[in-house]
C-alpha positions, 0 to 999 in steps of 0.5 A: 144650404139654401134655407140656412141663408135664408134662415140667417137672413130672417134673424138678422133682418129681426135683430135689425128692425129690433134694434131699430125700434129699441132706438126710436122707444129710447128717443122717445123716452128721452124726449119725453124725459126731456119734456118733463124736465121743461115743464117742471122749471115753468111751474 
């Protein structure tokens, strides 16, 4: 019972810090979008 919580808690803990990283590479990459978008207009 113990190491089946403990289990969910370690999937859940990856799932969540996954989903995080996921969301900072999408900002990322969307700043970086944006930051091309800007630099196209000077030139």
């Amino acid at each position: 019972m113990f190491e089946q919580n403990v289990g969910d808690g370690a999937n859940l803990f990856v799932t969540i810090v996954a989903v995080i990283i996921g969301f900072a590479a999408a900002m990322g990459y969307i700043d970086f979008i944006k930051r091309t978008k800007k630099e196209d207009k000077k030139h």
